[in-house]
VOSE-820774 format. One line per field, with one value per residue (C-alpha): residue number from 1; x, y, z. Coordinates in steps of 0.2 Angstrom, whole numbers, padded with zeros to 4 digits, m for minus. Example, Ala and Ser with C-alpha at 12.3 -4.5 7.8 and 13.67 -1.06 7.14 Angstrom:
2
i = (1:2);
c1 = (0062:0068);
c2 = (m0022:m0005);
c3 = (0039:0036);
This chain:
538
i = (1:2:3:4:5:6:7:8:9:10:11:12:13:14:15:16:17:18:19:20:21:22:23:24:25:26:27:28:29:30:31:32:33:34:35:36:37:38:39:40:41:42:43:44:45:46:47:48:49:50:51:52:53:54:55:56:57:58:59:60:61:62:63:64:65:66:67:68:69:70:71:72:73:74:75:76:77:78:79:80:81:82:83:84:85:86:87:88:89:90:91:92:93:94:95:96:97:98:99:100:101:102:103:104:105:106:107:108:109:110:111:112:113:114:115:116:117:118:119:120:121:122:123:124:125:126:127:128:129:130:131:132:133:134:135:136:137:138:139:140:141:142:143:144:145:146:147:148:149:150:151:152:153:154:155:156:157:158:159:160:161:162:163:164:165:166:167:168:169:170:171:172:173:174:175:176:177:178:179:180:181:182:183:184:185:186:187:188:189:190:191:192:193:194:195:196:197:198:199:200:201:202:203:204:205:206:207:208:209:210:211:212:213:214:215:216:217:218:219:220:221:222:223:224:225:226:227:228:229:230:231:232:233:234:235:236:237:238:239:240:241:242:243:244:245:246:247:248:249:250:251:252:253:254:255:256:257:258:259:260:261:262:263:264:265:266:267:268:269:270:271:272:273:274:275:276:277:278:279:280:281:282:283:284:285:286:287:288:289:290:291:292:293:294:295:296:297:298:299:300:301:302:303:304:305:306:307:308:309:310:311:312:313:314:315:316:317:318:319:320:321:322:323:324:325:326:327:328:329:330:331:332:333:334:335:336:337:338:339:340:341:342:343:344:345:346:347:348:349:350:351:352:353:354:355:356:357:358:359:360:361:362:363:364:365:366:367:368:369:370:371:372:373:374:375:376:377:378:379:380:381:382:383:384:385:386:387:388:389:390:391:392:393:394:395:396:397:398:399:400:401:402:403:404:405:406:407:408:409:410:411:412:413:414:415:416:417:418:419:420:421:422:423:424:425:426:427:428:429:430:431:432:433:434:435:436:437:438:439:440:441:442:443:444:445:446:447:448:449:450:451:452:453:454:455:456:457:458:459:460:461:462:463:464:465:466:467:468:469:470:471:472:473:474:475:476:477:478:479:480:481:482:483:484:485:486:487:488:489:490:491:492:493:494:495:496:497:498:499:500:501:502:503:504:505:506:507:508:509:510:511:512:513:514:515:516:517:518:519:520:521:522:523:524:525:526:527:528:529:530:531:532:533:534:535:536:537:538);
c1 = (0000:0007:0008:m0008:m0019:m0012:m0018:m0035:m0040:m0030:m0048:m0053:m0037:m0036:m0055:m0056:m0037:m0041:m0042:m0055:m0073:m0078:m0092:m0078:m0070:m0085:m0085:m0066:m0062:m0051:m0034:m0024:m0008:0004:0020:0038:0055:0056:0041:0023:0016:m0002:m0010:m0025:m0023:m0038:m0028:m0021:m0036:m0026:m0020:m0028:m0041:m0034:m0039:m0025:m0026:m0026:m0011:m0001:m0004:0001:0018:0019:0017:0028:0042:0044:0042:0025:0028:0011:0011:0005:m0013:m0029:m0032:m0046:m0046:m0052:m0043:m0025:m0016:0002:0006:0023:0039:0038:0042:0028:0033:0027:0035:0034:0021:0012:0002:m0012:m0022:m0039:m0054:m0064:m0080:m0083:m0070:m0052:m0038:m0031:m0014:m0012:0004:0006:0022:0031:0049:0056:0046:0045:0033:0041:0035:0017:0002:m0011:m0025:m0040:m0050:m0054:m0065:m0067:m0061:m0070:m0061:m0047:m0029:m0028:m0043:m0035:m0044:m0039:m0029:m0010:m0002:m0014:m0016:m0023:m0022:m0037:m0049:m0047:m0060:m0055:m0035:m0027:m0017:m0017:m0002:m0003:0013:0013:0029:0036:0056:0065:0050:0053:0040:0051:0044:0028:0013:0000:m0014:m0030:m0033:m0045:m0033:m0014:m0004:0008:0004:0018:0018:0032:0041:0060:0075:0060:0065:0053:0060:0057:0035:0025:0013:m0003:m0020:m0018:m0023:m0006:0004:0016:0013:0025:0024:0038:0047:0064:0079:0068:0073:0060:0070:0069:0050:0036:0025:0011:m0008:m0009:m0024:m0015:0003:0017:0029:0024:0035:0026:0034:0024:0031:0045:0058:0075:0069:0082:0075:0082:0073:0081:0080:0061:0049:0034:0023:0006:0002:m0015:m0024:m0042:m0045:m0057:m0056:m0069:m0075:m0063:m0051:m0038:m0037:m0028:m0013:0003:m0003:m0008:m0003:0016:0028:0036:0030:0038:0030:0041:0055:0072:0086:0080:0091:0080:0090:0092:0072:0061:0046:0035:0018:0013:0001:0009:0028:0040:0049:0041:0049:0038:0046:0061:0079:0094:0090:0100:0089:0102:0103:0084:0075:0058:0046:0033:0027:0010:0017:0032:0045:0056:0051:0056:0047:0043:0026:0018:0003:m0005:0008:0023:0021:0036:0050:0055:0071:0085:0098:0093:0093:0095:0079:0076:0066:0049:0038:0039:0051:0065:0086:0097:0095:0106:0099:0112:0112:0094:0086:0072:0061:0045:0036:0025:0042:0057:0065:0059:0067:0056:0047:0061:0050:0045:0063:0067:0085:0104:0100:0112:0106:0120:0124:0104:0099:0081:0072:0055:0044:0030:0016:m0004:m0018:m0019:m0038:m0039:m0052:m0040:m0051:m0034:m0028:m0043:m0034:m0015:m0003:0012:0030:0036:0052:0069:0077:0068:0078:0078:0088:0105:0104:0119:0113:0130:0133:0116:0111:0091:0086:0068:0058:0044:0047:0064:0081:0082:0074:0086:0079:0088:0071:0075:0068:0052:0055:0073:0088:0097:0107:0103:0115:0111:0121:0120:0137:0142:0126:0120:0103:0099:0081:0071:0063:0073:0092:0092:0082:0083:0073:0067:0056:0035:0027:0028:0040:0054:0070:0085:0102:0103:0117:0115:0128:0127:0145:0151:0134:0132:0113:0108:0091:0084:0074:0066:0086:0102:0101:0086:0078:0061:0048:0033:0015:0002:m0016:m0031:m0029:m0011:m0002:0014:0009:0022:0035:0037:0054:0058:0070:0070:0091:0101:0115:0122:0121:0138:0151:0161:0151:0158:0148:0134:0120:0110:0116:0114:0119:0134:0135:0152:0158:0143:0143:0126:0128:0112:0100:0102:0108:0093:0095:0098);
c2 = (0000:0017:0035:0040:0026:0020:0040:0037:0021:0027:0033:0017:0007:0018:0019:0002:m0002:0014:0014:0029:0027:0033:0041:0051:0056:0059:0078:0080:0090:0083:0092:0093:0081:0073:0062:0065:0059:0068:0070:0068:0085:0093:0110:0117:0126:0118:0123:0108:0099:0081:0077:0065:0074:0067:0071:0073:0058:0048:0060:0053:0035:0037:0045:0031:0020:0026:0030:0050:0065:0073:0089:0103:0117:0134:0136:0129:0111:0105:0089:0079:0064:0060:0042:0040:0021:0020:0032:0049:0064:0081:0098:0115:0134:0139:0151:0146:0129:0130:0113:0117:0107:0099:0099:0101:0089:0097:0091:0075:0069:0050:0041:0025:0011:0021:0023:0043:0052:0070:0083:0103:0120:0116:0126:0119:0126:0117:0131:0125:0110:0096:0079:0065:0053:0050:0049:0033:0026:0021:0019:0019:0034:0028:0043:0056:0057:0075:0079:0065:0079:0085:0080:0068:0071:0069:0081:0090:0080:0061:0050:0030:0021:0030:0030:0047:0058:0075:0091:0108:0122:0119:0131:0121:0133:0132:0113:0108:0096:0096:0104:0089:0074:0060:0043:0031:0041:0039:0050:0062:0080:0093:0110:0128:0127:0139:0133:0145:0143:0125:0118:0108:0114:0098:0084:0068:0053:0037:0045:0043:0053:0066:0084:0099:0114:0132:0132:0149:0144:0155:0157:0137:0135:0121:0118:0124:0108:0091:0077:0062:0047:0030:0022:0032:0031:0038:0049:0062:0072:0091:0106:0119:0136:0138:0153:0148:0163:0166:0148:0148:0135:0134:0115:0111:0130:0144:0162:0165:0151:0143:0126:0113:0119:0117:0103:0114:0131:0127:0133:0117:0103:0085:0071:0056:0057:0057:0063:0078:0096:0110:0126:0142:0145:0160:0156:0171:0174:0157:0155:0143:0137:0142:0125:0113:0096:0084:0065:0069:0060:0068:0082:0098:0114:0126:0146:0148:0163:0164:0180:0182:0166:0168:0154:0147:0150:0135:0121:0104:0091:0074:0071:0078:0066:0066:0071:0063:0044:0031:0028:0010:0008:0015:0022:0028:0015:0017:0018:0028:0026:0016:0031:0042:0056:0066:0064:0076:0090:0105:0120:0134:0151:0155:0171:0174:0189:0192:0177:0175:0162:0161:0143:0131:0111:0106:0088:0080:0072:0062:0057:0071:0075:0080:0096:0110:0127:0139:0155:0160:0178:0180:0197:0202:0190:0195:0187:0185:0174:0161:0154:0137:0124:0110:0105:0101:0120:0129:0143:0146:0162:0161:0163:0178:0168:0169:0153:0138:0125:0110:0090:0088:0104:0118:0134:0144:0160:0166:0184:0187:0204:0212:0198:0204:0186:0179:0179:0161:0150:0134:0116:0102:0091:0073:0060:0054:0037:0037:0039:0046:0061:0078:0092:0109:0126:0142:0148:0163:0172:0189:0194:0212:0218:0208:0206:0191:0188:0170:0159:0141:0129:0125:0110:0110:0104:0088:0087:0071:0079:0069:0068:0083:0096:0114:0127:0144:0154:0169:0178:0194:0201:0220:0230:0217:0223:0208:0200:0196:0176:0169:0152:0152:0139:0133:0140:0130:0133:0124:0110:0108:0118:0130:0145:0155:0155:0164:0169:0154:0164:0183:0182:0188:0179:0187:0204:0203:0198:0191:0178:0159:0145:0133:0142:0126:0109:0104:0122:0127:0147:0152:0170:0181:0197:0210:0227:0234:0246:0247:0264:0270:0276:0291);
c3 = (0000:m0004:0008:m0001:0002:0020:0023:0015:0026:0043:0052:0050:0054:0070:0076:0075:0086:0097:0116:0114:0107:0090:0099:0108:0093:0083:0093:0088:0074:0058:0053:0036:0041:0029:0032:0024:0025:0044:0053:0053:0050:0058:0051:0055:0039:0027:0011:0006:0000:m0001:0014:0026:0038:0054:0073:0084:0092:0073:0070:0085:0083:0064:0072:0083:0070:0054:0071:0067:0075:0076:0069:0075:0065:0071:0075:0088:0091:0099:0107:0125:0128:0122:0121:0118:0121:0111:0111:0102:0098:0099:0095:0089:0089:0109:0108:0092:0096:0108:0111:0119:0124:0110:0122:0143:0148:0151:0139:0147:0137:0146:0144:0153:0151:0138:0138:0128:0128:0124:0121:0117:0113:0114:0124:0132:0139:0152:0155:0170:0165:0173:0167:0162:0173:0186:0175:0165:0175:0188:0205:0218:0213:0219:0235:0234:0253:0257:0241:0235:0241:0224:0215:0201:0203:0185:0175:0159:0155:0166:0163:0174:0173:0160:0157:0150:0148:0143:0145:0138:0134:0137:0142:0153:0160:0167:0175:0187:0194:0189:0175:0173:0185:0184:0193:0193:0181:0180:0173:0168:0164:0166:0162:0153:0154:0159:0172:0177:0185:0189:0204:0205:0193:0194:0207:0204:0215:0218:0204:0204:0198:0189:0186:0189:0182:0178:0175:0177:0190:0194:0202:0209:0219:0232:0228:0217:0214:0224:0226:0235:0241:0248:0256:0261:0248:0238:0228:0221:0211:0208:0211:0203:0198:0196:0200:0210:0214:0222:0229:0237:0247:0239:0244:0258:0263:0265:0264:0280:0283:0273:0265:0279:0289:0281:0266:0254:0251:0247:0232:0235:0246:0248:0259:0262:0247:0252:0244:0239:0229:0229:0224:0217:0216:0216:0228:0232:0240:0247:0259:0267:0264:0249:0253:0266:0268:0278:0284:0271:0274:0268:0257:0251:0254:0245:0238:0237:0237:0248:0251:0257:0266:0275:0289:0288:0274:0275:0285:0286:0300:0307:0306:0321:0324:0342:0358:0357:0355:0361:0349:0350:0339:0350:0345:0326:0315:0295:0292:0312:0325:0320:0317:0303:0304:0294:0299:0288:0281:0273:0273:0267:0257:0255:0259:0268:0266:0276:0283:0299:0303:0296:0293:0307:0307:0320:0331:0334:0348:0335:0328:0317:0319:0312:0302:0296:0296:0290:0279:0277:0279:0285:0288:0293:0302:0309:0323:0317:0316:0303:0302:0295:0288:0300:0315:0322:0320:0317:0323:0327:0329:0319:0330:0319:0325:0313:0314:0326:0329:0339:0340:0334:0323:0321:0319:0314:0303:0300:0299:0307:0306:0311:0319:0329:0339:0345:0333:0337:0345:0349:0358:0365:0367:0365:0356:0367:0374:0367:0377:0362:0369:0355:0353:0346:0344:0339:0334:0324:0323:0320:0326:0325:0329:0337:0356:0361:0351:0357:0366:0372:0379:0396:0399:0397:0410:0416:0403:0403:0406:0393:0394:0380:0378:0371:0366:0364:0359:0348:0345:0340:0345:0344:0346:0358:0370:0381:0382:0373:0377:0388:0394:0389:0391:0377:0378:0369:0364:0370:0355:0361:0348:0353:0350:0360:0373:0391:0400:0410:0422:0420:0418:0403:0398:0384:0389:0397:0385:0398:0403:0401:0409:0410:0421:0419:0417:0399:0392:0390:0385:0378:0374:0367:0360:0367:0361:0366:0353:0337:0328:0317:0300:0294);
C-alpha cells in the first residue's frame, strides 16, 4: 500500500485499534496532516485539499506507527482525551500551538508504560474544565493522601511508569486538577513550561531521579511543585531554579479560613522522598511554605529565594501526629526510629524575606533529627492569626520567630534581622522514649532587631527531662529589648499547639560579653557578643 492510500483508510485502521470510542472522537475535529521523510506533519490550515483529515489523536498513533516526530504546526487544536502508548516525539513553535478542549471535559494527554518520551514547545489550555475521569482510569488513585480531596485528581499531562519523559517548553494553563501529574516516572525531565491557573501545577509521585528545572509557576490553587513518596523512599529528584509565585490553598477552605494547615498552600512541598536538591528557586507569595519538607531523609535545601510566606517560609518536620508517641528503635537506625520522621538536612544560602516564621526544622520528639542550618539571611517575620479549615488548628498564631531550631541541629553563621518574635529559638528536646542524647548550637550568629536575640529551651510541664546538651557561643545580638540570650519555656493553645513561649528565668546571659559558663546543666554558654540598641537610619 502506498503513503496515499495507507492515509486514506488510517480513520478506519485507527478507530477500530483505538483505546477511545468513535463516539468520543466523533466531537473532535479533523486536521490537514501529511507524512515526509522527517516527521509527521499537523496543520490546522484547510488549504491543502489532499491530505488526510486526521484528529490529533489519529495524527499521534500514525507518528507512533511510521516511528517519526510529530511535527504541529502553528494554529488551535481541539481535542479531549490524548493516548500516547509508544515512544515519540511532539513539538510545535513555543508560543504558536495551543491545544484546547474539544467539548466540557479538560484536555487530558495519558501516557502509561512508555519509555522517551518528549513533548516541546506546545500550549495547552484546560480552561478549568473538569475531566472525564481520574488519570488513566485508575482507581484507587495511587499517594494522593490530602491531596485526593481534589475531586478527580489527574493532569493536563498524566505519565505512569514511563522511562525518559521530557515536557520543555511547554505552556500548561487552566486545570481543574494538575498541569503535569507523573507517577512512577524515571529520569523524567521537566523544564522551561509555563505553568498557570492549575490547581497543581506539577505533582509527581515514587518517581525517581527526575529533574524539575527552571520552570514559570504562577496562580496554583494548592501547591506549586509536589513530590510524594509512599512508602518512604529515595527519591532524588532536583529542584532547581524555578519561579513559583502566588500559591493559594483553595482546597477544603472557606470564605474566611484557609485550606488545611501546612498541606496545601506550598511553592514546593515533599512528603516522604528522600534525597531531595531544591536550589536556586524563586518562591514568592505562598500562603503557606516556599519550601516545606515533611518525613524527608537527607535532602540539600540550597541558595533559594523565599518572600513572602504567609506561615512558615522554610520548614522541614517529622510528622507531628497526636503528643509525642514512644519511639522503639534505639539508637537511630538506617531507616530511624519506627515512626515516621526526617534525619538530615542541609539548609544553606537561602534568603528569607517576610514570613510569619522564618525557617523552622522542628518535632524531633518524633525522631526528626541531624540538620544543618548555615549562611541563610532571614528578615522580617511578623506574629498574626492564621484561620484554617483544620479541626486540628482551626486557629493558630504564627511565632514571627527567625530561625527555630531543635535535636542535633547547628545553627551557625546566619544573619536574622527584624523579627517581631525571638532571633532564634534553639531546643535540646530529646527523642520521646529514646535515650538518644541531641546536641544543638548556635554559633556565629547575627541577630539584629528583634525582642529576644536568642532563646533556648526549658522543659514544658511535666516534661521528661534527657540527657541533651545545648551550646550557645560567639553571637552577635543588637536592638533586643526583652534580652540578649534567655531560657524560655513553650506556651500551647487549647488544642495543644505551641503558640508562644514565656521567659523561664528573668536572667540575661548574653548581655555581658564576659560571661563563660553553664548556668544550667545541659547548656553550655560560651563567649557572646550584646551590644544593646540598634543605631537607626539616617
Amino acid at each position: 500500500m502506498d503513503r496515499r492510500s495507507l492515509l486514506k483508510s488510517l480513520p478506519f485502521v485507527i478507530g477500530a485499534t483505538s483505546l477511545w470510542t468513535s463516539s468520543a472522537r466523533a466531537a473532535e475535529p479533523a486536521y490537514s496532516c501529511e507524512e515526509n521523510d522527517m516527521a509527521v506533519v499537523l496543520s490546522a490550515s484547510t488549504a491543502k485539499s489532499k491530505s488526510a483529515k486526521l484528529t490529533l489523536q489519529q495524527a499521534i498513533d500514525l507518528a507512533q506507527k511510521a516511528r517519526k516526530p510529530l511535527n504541529i504546526l502553528p494554529g488551535t487544536y481541539l481535542a479531549s482525551e490524548l493516548n500516547i502508548s509508544a515512544p515519540i516525539e511532539i513539538f510545535g513553535a513555543p508560543g504558536e500551538v495551543t491545544i484546547a478542549p474539544s467539548g466540557t471535559d479538560c484536555v487530558n494527554v495519558w501516557i502509561d508504560s512508555v519509555d522517551n518520551v518528549s513533548i516541546r514547545g506546545i500550549g495547552f489550555s484546560g480552561k478549568k474544565h473538569a475531566f472525564a475521569e481520574p488519570a488513566g482510569k485508575i482507581l484507587p488513585l495511587p499517594a494522593m493522601g490530602e491531596y485526593g480531596r481534589i475531586p478527580n485528581f489527574n493532569g493536563i499531562i498524566a505519565a505512569t511508569r514511563v522511562n525518559g519523559l521530557r515536557i520543555e517548553d511547554c505552556t500548561i494553563n487552566g486545570s481543574s486538577a494538575c498541569g503535569i501529574a507523573i507517577w512512577n516516572c524515571r529520569a523524567a525531565q521537566i523544564r522551561g513550561n509555563r505553568l498557570a491557573d492549575n490547581m497543581v501545577a506539577i505533582y509527581s509521585t515514587n518517581g525517581a531521579e527526575n529533574l524539575i528545572a527552571d520552570n514559570v509557576i504562577e496562580r496554583s490553587g494548592d501547591g506549586g511543585i509536589i513530590l510524594w513518596q509512599t512508602p518512604p523512599n529515595i527519591d532524588g529528584t532536583i529542584i532547581r531554579g524555578n519561579h513559583v509565585s502566588t500559591t493559594t490553598a483553595q482546597t477544603t477552605s472557606t470564605p474566611t479560613a484557609v485550606g488545611g494547615s501546612g498541606y496545601f498552600g506550598n511553592a514546593i512541598y515533599a512528603w516522604q522522598a528522600h534525597d531531595l536538591i531544591i536550589s536556586e528557586n524563586v518562591c514568592a507569595r505562598s500562603t503557606f511554605s516556599g519550601i516545606r519538607l515533611l518525613d524527608c531523609f537527607d535532602c540539600n535545601v540550597s541558595n533559594n529565594q523565599i518572600l513572602q510566606s504567609g506561615e512558615t517560609a522554610l520548614m522541614v518536620e517529622a510528622p507531628y501526629g497526636a503528643k509525642p508517641g514512644p519511639v522503639t528503635e534505639t539508637p537511630f537506625a538506617t531507616n530511624g526510629p519506627a515512626n515516621p520522621h526526617f534525619e538530615g538536612v542541609a539548609i544553606a544560602g537561602n534568603v528569607v524575606v517576610g514570613a510569619g516564621n522564618g525557617i523552622n526544622v522542628t518535632n524531633v520528639w518524633t525522631g526528626g533529627r541531624r540538620a544543618a542550618i548555615t549562611g541563610n539571611t532571614v528578615k522580617t517575620t511578623k506574629i498574626y492569626t492564621i484561620t484554617t479549615s483544620d479541626p486540628q488548628n482551626p486557629s493558630y498564631l504564627t511565632g514571627g520567630t527567625g530561625i527555630e531550631a531543635e535535636g542535633d541541629v547547628v545553627v551557625s553563621g546566619n544573619i536574622v534581622e527584624d523579627c517581631e518574635g525571638p532571633g532564634i529559638l534553639l531546643y535540646d528536646v530529646g527523642v520521646q522514649g529514646s535515650t538518644f542524647q541531641t546536641t544543638a548550637s548556635a554559633v556565629g550568629n547575627t541577630v539584629k532587631n528583634a525582642p529576644l536575640g536568642i532563646g533556648f529551651h526549658q522543659q514544658w510541664p511535666g516534661e521528661a527531662r534527657y540527657p541533651n546538651f545545648l551550646l550557645i557561643e560567639g553571637n552577635v545580638l543588637q536592638g533586643y529589648t526583652q534580652g540578649a540570650i534567655m531560657a524560655t519555656v513553650w506556651t500551647f493553645d487549647s488544642h495543644g499547639n505551641a503558640n508562644g513561649y514565656t521567659l523561664a528565668d528573668g536572667k540575661d546571659w548574653g548581655a555581658d560579653a564576659s560571661y563563660v559558663g553553664k548556668p544550667y546543666p545541659n547548656v553550655a554558654i560560651g563567649q557572646n557578643y550584646g551590644i544593646g540598641a540598634m543605631t537607626p537610619e539616617k
